[in-house]
N, CA and C atoms as an extended XYZ file, in Angstrom:
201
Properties=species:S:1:pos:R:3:atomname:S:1:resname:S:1:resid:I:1 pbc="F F F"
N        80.455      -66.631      133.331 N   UNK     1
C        81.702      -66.077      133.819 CA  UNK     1
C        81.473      -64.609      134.150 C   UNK     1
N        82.005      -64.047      135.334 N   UNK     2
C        82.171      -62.564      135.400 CA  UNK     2
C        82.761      -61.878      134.592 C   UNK     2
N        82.038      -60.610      134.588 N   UNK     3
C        82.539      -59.610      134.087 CA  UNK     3
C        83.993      -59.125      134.783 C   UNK     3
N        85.016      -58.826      134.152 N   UNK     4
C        85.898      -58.033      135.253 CA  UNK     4
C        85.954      -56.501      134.177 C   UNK     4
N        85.967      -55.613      135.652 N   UNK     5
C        86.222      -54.133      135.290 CA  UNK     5
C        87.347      -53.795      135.555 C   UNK     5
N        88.267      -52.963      134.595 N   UNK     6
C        89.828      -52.356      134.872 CA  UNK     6
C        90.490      -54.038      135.352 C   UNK     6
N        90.369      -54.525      133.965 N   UNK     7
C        91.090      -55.916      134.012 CA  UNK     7
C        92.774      -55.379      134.655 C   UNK     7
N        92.883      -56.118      135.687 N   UNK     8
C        94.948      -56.012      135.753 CA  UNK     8
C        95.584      -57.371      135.388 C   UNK     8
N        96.951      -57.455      135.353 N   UNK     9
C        97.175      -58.651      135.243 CA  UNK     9
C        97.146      -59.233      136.846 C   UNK     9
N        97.246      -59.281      137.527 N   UNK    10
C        96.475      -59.916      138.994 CA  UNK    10
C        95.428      -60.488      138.852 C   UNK    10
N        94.206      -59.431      138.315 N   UNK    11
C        93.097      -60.154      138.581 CA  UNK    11
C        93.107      -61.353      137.659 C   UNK    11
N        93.744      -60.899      136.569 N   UNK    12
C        93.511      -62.149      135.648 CA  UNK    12
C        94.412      -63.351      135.663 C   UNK    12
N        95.547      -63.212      136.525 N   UNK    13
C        95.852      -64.533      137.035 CA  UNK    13
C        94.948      -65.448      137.945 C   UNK    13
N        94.391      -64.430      138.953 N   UNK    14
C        93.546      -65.130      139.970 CA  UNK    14
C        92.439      -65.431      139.593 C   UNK    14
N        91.942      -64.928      138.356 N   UNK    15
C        90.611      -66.045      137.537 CA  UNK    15
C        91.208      -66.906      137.099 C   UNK    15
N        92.311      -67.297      136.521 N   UNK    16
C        92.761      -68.239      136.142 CA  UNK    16
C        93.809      -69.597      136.960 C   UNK    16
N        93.833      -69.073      138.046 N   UNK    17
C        93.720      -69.940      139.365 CA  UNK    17
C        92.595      -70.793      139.520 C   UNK    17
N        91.183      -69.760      139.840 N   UNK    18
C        90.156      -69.941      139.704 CA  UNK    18
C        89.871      -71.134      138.973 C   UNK    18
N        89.984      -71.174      137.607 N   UNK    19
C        89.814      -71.688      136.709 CA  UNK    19
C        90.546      -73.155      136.752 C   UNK    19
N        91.925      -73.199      137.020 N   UNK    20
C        92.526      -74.434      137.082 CA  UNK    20
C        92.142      -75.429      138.307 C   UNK    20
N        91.816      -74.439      138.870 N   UNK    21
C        91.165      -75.519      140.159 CA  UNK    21
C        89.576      -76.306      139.759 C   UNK    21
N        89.007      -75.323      139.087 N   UNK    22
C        87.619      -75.790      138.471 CA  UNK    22
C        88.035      -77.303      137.861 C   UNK    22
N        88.908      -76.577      136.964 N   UNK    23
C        89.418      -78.000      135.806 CA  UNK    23
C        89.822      -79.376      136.189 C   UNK    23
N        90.411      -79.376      137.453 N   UNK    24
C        90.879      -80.428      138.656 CA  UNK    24
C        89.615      -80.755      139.122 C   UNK    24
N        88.779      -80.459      139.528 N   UNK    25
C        87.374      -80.837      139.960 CA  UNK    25
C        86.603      -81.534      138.973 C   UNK    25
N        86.688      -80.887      137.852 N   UNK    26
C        86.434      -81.832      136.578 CA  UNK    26
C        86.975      -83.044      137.091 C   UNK    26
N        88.412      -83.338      136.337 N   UNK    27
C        89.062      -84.164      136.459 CA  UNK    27
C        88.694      -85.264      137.284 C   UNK    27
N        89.159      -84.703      138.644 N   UNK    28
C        88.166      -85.907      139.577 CA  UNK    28
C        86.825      -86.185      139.428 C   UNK    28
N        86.434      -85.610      139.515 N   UNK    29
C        84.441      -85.957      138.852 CA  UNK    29
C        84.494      -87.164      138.505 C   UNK    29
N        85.509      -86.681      137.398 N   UNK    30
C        85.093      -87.844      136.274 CA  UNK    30
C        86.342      -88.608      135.855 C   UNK    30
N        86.624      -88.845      136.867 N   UNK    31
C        87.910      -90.022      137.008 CA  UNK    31
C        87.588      -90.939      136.560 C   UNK    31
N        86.065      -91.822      137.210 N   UNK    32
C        85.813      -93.107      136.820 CA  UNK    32
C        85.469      -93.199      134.993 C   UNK    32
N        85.624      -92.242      134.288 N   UNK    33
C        85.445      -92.400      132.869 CA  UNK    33
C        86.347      -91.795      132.136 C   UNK    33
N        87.628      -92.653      132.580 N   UNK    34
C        88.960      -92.412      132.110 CA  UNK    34
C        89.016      -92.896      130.607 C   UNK    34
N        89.692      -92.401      129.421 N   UNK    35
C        89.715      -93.156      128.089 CA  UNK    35
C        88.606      -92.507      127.512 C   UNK    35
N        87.659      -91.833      127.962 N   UNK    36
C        86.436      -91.491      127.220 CA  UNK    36
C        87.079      -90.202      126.379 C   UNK    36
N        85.970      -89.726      125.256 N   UNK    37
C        86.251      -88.821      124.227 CA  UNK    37
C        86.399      -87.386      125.441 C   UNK    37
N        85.142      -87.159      126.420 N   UNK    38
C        85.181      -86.035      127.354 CA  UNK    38
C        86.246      -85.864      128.175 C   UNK    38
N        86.318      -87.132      129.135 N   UNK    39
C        87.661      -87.209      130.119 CA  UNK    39
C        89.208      -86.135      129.341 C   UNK    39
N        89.089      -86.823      128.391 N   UNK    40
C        90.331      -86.499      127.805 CA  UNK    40
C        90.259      -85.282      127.518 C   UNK    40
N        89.093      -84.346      126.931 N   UNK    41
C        88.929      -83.353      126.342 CA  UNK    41
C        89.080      -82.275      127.941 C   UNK    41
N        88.674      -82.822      128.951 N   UNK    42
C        88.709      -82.341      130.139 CA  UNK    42
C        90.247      -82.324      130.591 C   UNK    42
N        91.100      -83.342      130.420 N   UNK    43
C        92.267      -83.205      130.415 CA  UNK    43
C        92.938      -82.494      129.621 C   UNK    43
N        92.458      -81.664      128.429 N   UNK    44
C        93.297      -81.233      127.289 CA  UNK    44
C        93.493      -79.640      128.082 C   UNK    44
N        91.741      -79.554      128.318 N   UNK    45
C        91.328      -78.159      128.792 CA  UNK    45
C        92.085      -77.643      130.369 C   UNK    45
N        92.570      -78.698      131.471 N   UNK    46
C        93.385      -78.319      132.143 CA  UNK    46
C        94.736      -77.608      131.825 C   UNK    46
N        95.180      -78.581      130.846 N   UNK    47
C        96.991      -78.624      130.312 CA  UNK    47
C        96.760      -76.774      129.824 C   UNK    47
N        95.650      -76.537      129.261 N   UNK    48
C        95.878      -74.980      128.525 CA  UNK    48
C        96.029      -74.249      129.341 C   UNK    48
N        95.005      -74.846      130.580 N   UNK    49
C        94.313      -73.710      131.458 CA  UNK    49
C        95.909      -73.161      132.072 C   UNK    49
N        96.482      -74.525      132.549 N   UNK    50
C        97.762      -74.075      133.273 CA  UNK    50
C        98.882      -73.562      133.053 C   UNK    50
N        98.726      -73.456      131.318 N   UNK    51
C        99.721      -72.967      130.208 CA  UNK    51
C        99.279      -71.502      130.260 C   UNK    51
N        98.327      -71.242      130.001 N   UNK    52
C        98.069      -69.612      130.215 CA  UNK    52
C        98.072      -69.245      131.348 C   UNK    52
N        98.062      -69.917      132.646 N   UNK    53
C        98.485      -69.625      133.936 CA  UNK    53
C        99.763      -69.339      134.116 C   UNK    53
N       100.716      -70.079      133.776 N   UNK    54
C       102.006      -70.345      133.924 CA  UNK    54
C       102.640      -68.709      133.055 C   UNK    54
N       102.312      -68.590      131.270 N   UNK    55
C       102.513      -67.340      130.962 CA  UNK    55
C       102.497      -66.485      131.405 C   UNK    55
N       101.049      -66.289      132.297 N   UNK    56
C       100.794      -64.898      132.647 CA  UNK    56
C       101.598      -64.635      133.969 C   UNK    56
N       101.859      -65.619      135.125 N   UNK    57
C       103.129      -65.900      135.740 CA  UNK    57
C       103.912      -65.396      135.577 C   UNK    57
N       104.700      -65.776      134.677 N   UNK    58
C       105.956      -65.527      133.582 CA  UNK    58
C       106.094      -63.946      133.525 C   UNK    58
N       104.841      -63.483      132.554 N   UNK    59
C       105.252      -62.430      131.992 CA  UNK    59
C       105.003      -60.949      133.478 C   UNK    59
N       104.145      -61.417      134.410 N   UNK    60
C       104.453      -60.446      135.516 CA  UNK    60
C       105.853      -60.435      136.259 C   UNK    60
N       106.074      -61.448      136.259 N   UNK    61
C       107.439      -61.882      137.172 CA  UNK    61
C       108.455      -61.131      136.263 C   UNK    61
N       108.709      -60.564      134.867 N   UNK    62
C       109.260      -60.390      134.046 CA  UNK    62
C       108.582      -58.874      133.515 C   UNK    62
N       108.092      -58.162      134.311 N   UNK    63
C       107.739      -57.039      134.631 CA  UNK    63
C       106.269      -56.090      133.923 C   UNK    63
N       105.947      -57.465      133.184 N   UNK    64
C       105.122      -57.042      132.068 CA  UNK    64
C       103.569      -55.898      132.803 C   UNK    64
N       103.163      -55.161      132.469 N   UNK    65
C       101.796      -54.907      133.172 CA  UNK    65
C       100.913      -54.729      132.146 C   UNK    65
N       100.991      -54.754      131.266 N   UNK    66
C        99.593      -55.241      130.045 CA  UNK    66
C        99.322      -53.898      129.695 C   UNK    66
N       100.453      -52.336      129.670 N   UNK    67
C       100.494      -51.442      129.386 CA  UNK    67
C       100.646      -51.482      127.670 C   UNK    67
């Protein structure tokens, strides 16, 4: 993973864009091994990814700047 310098909250939504799209690529990958211990664990790791997406969403829209 990159380094980020003078983290903002921007950039760190848009790694975490980044990131949820990765997790969807998973996902499909490995569609055909649905029910497995990984699949699922790959599905767990989306649901967060988009939960800390969705927060950090949240808390800019709601004026926050990580001051």
């Amino acid at each position: 993973m990159q380094t980020l310098k003078d983290l903002t909250l921007d950039k760190l939504i848009n790694l975490y864009e980044g990131v949820v799209v990765h997790d969807r690529k998973q996902i499909e990958e490995w569609d055909g091994h649905r029910g497995t211990p990984i699949y699922e664990i790959k599905q767990r790791t989306l649901a967060q990814d988009k939960m800390i997406l969705g927060a950090l969403k949240c808390a800019k829209a709601n004026g926050f700047t990580g001051e």
